[in-house]
C-alpha positions in Angstrom: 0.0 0.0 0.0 1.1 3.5 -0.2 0.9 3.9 3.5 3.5 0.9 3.5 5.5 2.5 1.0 5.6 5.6 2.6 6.3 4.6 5.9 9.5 2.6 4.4 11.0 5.9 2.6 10.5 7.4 5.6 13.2 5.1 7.6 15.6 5.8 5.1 14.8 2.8 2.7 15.2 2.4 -1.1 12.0 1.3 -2.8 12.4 -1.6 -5.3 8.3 -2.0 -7.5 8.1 -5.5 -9.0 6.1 -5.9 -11.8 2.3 -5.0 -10.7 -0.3 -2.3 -10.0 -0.3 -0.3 -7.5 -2.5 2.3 -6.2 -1.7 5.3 -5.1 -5.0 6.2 -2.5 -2.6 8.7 -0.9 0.4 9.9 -1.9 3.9 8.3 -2.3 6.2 10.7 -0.9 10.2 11.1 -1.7 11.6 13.2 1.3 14.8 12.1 1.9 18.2 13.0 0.1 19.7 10.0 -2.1 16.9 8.1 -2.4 16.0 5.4 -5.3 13.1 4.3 -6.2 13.4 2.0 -9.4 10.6 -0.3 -11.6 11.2 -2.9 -13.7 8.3 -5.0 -15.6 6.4 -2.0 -16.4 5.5 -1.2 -12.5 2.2 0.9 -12.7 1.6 3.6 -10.3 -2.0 4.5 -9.8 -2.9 7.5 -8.8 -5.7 7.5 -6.8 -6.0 10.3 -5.2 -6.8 14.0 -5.8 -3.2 15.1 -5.4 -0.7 12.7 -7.6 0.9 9.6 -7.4 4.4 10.2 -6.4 5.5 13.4 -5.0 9.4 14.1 -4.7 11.1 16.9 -2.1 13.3 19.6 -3.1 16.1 17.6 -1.9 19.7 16.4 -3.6 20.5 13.2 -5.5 16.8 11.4 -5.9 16.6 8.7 -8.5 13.0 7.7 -10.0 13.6 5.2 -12.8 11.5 2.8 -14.9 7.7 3.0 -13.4 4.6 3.6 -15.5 2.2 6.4 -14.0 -1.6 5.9 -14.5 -4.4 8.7 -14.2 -6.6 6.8 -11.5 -10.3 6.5 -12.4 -11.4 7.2 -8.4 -10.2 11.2 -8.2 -8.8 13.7 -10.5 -5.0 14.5 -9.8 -3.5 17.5 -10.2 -0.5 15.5 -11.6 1.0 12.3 -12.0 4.7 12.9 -11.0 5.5 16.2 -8.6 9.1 17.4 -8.1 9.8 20.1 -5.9 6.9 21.8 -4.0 7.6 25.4 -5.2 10.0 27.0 -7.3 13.2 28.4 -5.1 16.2 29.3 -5.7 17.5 26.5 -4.3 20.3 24.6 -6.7 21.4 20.8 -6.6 23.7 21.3 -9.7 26.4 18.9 -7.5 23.9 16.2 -6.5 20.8 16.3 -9.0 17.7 14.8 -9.0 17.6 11.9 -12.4 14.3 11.2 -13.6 14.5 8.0 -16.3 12.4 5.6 -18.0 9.2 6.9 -17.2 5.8 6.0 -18.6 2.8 8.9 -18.1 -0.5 8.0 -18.7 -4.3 9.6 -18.6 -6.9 7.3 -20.0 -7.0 4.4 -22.3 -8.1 1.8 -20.5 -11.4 2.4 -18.7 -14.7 3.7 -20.1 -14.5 5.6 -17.1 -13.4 8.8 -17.1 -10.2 9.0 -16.3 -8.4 12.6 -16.0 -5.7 14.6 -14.5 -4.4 18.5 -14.8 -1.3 17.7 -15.6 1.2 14.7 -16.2 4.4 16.1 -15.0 5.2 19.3 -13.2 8.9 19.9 -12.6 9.9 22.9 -9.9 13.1 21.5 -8.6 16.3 23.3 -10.4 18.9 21.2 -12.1 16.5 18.3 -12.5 18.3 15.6 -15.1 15.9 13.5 -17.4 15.9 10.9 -19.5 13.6 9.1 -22.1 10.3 9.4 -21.8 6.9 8.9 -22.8 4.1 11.5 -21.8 0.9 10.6 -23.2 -2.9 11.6 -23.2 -5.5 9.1 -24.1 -6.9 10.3 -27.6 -7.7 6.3 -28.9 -8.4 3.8 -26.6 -11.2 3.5 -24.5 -13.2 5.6 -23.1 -11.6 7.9 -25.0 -13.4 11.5 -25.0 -12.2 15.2 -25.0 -13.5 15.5 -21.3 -13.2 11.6 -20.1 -9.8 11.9 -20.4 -8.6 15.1 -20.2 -5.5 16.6 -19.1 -4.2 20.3 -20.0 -0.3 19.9 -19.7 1.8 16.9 -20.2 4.7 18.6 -19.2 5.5 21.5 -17.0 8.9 23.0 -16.0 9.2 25.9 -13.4 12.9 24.9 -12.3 15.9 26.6 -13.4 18.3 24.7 -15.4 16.6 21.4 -16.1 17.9 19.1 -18.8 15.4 16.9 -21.0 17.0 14.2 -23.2 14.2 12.0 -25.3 11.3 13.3 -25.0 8.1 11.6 -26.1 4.9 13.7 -25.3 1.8 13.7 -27.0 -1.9 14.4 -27.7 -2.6 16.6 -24.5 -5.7 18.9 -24.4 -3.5 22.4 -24.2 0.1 22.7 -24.5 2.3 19.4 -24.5 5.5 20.7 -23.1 5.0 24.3 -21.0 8.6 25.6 -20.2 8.7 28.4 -18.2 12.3 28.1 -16.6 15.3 29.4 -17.4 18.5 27.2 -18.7 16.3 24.6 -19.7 17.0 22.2 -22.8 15.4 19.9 -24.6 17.2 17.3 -26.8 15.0 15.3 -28.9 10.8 15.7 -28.9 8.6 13.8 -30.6 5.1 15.1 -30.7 1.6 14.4 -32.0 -1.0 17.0 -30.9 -4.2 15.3 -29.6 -6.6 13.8 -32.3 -9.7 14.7 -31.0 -10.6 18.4 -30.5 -14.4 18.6 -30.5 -14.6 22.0 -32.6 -12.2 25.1 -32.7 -13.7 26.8 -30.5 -13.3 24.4 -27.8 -9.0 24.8 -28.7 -8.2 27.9 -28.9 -4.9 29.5 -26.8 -3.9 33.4 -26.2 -7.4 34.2 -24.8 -9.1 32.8 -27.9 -7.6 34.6 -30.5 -5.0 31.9 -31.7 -6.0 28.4 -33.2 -4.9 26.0 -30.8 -2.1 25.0 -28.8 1.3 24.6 -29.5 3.4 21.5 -28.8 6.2 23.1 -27.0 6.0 25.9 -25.3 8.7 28.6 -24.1 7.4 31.3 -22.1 7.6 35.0 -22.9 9.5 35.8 -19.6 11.9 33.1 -20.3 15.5 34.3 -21.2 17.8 31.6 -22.0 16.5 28.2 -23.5 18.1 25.4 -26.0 15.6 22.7 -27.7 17.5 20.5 -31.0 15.9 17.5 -33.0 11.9 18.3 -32.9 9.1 16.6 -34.9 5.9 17.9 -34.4 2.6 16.1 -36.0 -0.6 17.0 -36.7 -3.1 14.2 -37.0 -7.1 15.8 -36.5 -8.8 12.5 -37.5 -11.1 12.2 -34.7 -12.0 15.7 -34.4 -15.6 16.9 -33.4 -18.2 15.3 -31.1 -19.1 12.5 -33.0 -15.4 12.2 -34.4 -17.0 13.4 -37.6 -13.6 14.6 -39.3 -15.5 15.3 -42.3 -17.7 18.2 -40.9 -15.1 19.8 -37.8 -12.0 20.9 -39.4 -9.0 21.9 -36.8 -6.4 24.1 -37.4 -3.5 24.4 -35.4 -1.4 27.9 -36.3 1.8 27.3 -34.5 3.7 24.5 -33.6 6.7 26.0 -31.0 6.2 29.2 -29.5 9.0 30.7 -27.9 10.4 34.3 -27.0 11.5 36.7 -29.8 14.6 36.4 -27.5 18.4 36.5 -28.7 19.6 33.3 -26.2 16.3 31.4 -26.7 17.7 28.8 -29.9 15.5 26.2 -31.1 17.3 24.3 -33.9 16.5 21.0 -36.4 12.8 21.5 -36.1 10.6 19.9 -38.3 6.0 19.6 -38.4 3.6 18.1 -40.9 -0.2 17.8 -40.8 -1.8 13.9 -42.3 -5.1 14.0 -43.1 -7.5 11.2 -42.7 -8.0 8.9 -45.5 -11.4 8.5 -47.6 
């Protein structure tokens, strides 16, 4: 259980997830300094309650590596994976945190709905990541724009965060939301969600710009680097009835970043498919 869990992090443990399911009906919190927790088999972590699944301190030197985290169908989390509580000042450039091998999912499975804000939110500074795959149910079951919706897959607030293989896709607003400073991404692959239900229903910038981008560098930020981005558009299942035919979606930009002079986004590539007669 996740009391279990918690109470072994707590004494100072390591946390080792066999292959299996398990739900998260409070949250797994990381507290201490140097602490693994690894997954092997595809370990699913549910998360099952309003808050996330796993939530991780502001602390030096954690290592969270190869778990698969699920949207629970029994409350609506503000996120899946949580690191740092707030955005400080605080740096761990000697000891970071490495995130690795992780799975984020909201929906799919269930016809029930199945939703949470946000996938990943990361506030910690000099966080270190590697491979992986962020991704709202738009096939699959129960598969609707509201039963299994989530705004942000990704979210960075920390300062000098690293992103190496990034897969993140089909979200309901922006896919990747960087709003830190020193951040870099190598490597994105994107496809924007199939399924908006009408423009109108996706529209960003108060409504006056059609849709949402894929990655997104905020305004205020200074000093960003992203290399090797594909970014696809696929709007086959777009409108209530997922009739493609009648609801066409537009989506006007891609990457949005900073008319800034150390804001570089390099090798980036888009294309739009359209469904088949």
């Amino acid at each position: 259980t996740a009391a279990k869990i918690n109470e072994q992090l707590e004494a100072g443990k390591n946390i080792f997830f066999t292959p299996g399911q398990y739900d998260a009906d409070e949250v797994i919190k990381i507290n201490n300094p140097n602490t693994i927790v690894l997954g092997t088999g595809m370990a699913t972590i549910v998360a099952d309650n309003k808050d996330a699944a796993i939530e991780v301190a502001d602390v030096d030197g954690v290592t969270v590596s190869g778990l698969v985290f699920d949207a629970g169908t029994k409350a609506k989390s503000k996120y899946l994976l949580k690191v740092g509580e707030d955005k400080t000042d605080k740096r761990h450039n000697d000891n970071p945190t490495l995130l690795q091998d992780l799975f984020f999912r909201v929906g799919g499975t269930t016809s029930q709905a199945t939703t949470a804000e946000n996938a990943l939110v990361i506030n910690s500074n000099d966080v270190l990541n590697d491979h992986f795959w962020i991704w709202r149910a738009d096939h699959g079951a129960g598969v609707a724009w509201e039963n299994t919706r989530s705004d942000y897959g990704m979210i960075v607030n920390g300062d000098h965060v690293h992103m190496y293989a990034l897969l993140d896709e089909h979200f309901n607003k922006n896919d990747v939301l960087w709003n830190g400073e020193y951040g870099a991404t190598y490597f994105l692959q994107n496809e924007k969600c199939y399924d908006p239900i009408s423009q109108e229903a996706w529209m960003s910038h108060e409504g006056l710009v059609n849709g949402y981008s894929a990655y997104k560098v905020s305004n205020k930020v200074k000093h960003h680097y992203a290399v090797g981005m594909g970014i696809y558009n696929v709007f086959i299942y777009t409108g209530p009835e997922y009739d493609s035919s009648t609801v066409q979606i537009q989506l006007d930009n891609p990457i949005e970043v900073p008319n800034t002079e150390d804001v570089l986004i390099e090798n980036a590539c888009t294309q739009t498919f359209a469904k088949a007669d």
